[in-house]
DOBAZA-166286 format. One record per residue: residue number from 1; y, x, z of N, C-alpha, C in turn. Coordinates in nm, 2 decimals. Example, Ala and Ser with C-alpha at 12.3 -4.5 7.8 and 13.67 -1.06 7.14 Angstrom:
BEGIN
MILUM    n     n.v     n.u     n.w    ca.v    ca.u    ca.w     c.v     c.u     c.w
MILUM    1   -0.57    1.32    0.78   -0.45    1.23    0.78   -0.33    1.32    0.78
MILUM    2   -0.22    1.28    0.71   -0.11    1.37    0.71    0.00    1.29    0.79
END
This chain:
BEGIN
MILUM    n     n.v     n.u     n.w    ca.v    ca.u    ca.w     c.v     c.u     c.w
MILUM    1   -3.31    0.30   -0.61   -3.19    0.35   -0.54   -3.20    0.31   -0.39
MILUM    2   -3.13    0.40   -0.26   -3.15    0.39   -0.18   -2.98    0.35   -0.10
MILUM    3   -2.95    0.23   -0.03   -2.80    0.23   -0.05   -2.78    0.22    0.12
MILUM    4   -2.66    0.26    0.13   -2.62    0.31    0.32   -2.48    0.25    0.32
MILUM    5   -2.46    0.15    0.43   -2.32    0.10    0.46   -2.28    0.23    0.55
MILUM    6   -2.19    0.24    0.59   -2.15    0.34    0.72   -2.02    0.29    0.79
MILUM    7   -2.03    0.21    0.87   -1.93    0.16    0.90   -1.84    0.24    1.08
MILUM    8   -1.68    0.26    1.07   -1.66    0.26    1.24   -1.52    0.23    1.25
MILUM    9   -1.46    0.22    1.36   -1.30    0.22    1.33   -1.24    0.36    1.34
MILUM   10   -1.17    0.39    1.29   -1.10    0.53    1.30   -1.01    0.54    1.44
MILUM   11   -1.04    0.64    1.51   -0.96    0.70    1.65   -0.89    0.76    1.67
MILUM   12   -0.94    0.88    1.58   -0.90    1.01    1.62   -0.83    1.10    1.50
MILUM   13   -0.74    1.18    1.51   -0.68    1.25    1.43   -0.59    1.15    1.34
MILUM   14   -0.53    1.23    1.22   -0.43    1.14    1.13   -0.50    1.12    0.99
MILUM   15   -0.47    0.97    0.98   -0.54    0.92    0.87   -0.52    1.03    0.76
MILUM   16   -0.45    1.07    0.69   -0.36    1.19    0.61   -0.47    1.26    0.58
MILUM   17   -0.53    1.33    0.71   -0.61    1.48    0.69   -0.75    1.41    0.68
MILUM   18   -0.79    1.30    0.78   -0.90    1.23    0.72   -0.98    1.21    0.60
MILUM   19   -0.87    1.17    0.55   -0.85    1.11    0.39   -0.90    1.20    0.26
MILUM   20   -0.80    1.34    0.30   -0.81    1.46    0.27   -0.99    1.51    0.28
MILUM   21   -1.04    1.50    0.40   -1.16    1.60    0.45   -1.29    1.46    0.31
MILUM   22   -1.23    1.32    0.33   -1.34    1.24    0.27   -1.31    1.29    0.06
MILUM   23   -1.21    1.32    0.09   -1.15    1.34   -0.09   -1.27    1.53   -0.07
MILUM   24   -1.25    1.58    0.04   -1.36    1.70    0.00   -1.49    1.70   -0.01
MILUM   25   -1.50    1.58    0.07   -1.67    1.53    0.09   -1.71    1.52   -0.04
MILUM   26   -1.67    1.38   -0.10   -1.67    1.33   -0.27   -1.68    1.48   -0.37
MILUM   27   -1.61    1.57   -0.36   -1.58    1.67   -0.44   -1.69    1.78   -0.44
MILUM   28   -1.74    1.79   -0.30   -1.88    1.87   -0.29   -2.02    1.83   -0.33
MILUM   29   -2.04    1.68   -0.33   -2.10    1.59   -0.40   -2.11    1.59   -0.52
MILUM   30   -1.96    1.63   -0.60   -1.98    1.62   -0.78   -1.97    1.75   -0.79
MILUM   31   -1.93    1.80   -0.74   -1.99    1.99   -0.77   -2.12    2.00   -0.70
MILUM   32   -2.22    1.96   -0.66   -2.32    2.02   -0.64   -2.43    1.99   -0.76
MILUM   33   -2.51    2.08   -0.84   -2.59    2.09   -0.93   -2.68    1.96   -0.92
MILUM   34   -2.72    1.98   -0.79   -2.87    1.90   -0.77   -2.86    1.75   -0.73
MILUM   35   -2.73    1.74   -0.68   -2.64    1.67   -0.63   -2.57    1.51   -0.72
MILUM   36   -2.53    1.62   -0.81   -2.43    1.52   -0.90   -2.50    1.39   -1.00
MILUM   37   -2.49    1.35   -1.01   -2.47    1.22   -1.07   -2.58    1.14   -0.99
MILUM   38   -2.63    1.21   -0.85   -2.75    1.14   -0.74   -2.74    1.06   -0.64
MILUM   39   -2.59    1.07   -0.64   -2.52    1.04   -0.49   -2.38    0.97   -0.50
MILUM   40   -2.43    0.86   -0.51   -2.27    0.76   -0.54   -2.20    0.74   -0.40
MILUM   41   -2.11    0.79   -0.36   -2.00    0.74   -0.28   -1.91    0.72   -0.26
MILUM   42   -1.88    0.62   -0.18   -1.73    0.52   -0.16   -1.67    0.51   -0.05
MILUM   43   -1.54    0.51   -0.03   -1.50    0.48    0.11   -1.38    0.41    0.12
MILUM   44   -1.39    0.31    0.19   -1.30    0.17    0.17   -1.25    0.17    0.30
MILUM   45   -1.12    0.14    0.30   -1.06    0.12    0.44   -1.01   -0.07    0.48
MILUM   46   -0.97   -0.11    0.60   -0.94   -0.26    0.55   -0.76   -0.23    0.59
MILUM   47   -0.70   -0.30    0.50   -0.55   -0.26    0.48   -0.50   -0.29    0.65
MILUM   48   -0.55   -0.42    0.68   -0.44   -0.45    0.85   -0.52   -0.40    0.94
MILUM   49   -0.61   -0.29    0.97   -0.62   -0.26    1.10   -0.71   -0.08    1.04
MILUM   50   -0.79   -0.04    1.16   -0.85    0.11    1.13   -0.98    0.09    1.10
MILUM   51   -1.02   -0.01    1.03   -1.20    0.01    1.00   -1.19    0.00    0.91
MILUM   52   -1.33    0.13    0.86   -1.34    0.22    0.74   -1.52    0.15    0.73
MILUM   53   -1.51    0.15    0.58   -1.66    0.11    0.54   -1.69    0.26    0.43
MILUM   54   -1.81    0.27    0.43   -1.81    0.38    0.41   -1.98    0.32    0.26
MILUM   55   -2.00    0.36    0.14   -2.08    0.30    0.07   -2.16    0.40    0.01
MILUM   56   -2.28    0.43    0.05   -2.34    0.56   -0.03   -2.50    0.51   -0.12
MILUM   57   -2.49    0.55   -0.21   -2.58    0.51   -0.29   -2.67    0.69   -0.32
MILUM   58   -2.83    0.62   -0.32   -2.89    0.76   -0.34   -2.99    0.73   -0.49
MILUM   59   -3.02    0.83   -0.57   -3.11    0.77   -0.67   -3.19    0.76   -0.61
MILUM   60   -3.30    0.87   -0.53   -3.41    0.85   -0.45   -3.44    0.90   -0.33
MILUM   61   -3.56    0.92   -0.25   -3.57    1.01   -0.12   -3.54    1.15   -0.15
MILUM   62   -3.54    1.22   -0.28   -3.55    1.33   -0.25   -3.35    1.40   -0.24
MILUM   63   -3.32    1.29   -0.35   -3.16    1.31   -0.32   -3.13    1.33   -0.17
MILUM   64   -3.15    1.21   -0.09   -3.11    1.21    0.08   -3.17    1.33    0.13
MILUM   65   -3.26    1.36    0.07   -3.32    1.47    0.21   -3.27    1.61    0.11
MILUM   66   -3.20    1.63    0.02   -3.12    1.72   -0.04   -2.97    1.74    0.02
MILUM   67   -2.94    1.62    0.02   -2.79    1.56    0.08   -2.80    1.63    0.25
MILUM   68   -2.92    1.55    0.30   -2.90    1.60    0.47   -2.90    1.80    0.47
MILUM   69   -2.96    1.82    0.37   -3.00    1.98    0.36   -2.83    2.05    0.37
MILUM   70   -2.78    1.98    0.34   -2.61    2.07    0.28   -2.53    2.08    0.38
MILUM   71   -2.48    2.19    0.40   -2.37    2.22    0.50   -2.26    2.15    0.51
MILUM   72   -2.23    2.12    0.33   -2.13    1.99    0.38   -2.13    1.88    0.45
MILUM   73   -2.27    1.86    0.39   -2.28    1.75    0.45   -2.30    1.73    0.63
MILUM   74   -2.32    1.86    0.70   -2.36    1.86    0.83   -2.19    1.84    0.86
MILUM   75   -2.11    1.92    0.83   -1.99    1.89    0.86   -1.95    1.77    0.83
MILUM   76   -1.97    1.68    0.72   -1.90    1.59    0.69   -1.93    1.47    0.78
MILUM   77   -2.07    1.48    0.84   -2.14    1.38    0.96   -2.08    1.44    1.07
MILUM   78   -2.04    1.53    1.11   -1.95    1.56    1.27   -1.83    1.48    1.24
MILUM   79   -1.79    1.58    1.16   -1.59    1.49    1.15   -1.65    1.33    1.13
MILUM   80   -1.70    1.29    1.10   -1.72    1.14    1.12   -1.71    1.04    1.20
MILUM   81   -1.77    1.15    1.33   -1.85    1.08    1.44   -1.70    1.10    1.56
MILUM   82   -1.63    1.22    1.53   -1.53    1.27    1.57   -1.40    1.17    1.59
MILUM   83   -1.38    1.15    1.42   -1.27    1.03    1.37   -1.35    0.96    1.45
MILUM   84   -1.42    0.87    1.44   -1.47    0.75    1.50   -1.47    0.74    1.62
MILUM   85   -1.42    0.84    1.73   -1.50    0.85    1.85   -1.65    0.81    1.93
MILUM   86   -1.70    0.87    1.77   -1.87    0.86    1.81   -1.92    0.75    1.80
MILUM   87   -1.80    0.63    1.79   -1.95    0.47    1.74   -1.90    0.47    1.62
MILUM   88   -2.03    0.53    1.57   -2.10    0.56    1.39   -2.19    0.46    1.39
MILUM   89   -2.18    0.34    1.27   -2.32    0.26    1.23   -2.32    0.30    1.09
MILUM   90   -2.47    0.35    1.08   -2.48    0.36    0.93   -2.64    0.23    0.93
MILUM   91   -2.61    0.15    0.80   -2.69    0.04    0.78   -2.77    0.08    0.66
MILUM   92   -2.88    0.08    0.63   -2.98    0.05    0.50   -2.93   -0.07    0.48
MILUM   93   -2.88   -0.10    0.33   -2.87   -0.23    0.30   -2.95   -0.24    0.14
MILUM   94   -2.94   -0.34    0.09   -3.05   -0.39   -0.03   -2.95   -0.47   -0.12
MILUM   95   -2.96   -0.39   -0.22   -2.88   -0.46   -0.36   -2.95   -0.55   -0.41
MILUM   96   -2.89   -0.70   -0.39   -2.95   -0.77   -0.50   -2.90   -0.78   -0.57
MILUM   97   -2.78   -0.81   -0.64   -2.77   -0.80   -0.77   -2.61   -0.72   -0.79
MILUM   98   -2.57   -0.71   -0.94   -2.47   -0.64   -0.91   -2.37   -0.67   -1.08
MILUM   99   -2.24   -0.63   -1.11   -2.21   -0.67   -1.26   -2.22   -0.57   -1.32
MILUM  100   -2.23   -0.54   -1.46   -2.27   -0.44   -1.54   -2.15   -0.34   -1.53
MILUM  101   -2.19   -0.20   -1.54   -2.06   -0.08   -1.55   -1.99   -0.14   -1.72
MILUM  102   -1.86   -0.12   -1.64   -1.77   -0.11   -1.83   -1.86   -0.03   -1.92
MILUM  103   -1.84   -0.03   -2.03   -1.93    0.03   -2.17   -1.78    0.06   -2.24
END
């Protein structure tokens, strides 16, 4: 698995429709064929101020470079950079360990 922090503070526009465009992101992800069950993502806000962590999980390279292929996904990287007013960090980070999914 290949995993991406994405972290910025939010600037621009209203949290509301943000929220909305990341609830479409998620949704184009589990409706896409090639897509689905490849591409774990999460998006965490911190309750007292506007920074947004953003958590994507890939099975492998070929998922990411499927993911970059999609129009959603070209959109879903502008409005990002947009809300943020452009300081976007996205991090490679490394799972060490993790608890088991419920059964």
């Amino acid at each position: 698995m290949k995993h991406f922090m994405i972290k910025y503070q939010f600037a621009n526009g209203t949290p509301e429709e943000w929220h909305r465009e990341i609830g479409r992101f998620i949704a184009a992800l589990d409706n896409d064929p090639e897509l689905k069950g490849r591409i774990i993502y999460r998006c965490m806000k911190n309750r007292d101020d506007s920074s947004y962590w953003h958590l994507a999980s890939a099975a492998d390279d070929l998922a990411v470079k499927t993911l970059q292929q999609r129009e959603f996904f070209k959109h879903y990287t502008e409005k990002t950079r947009q809300v943020a007013g452009g300081e976007v960090t996205v991090t490679p980070i490394e799972l060490i360990a993790e608890t088991s999914p419920r059964s």
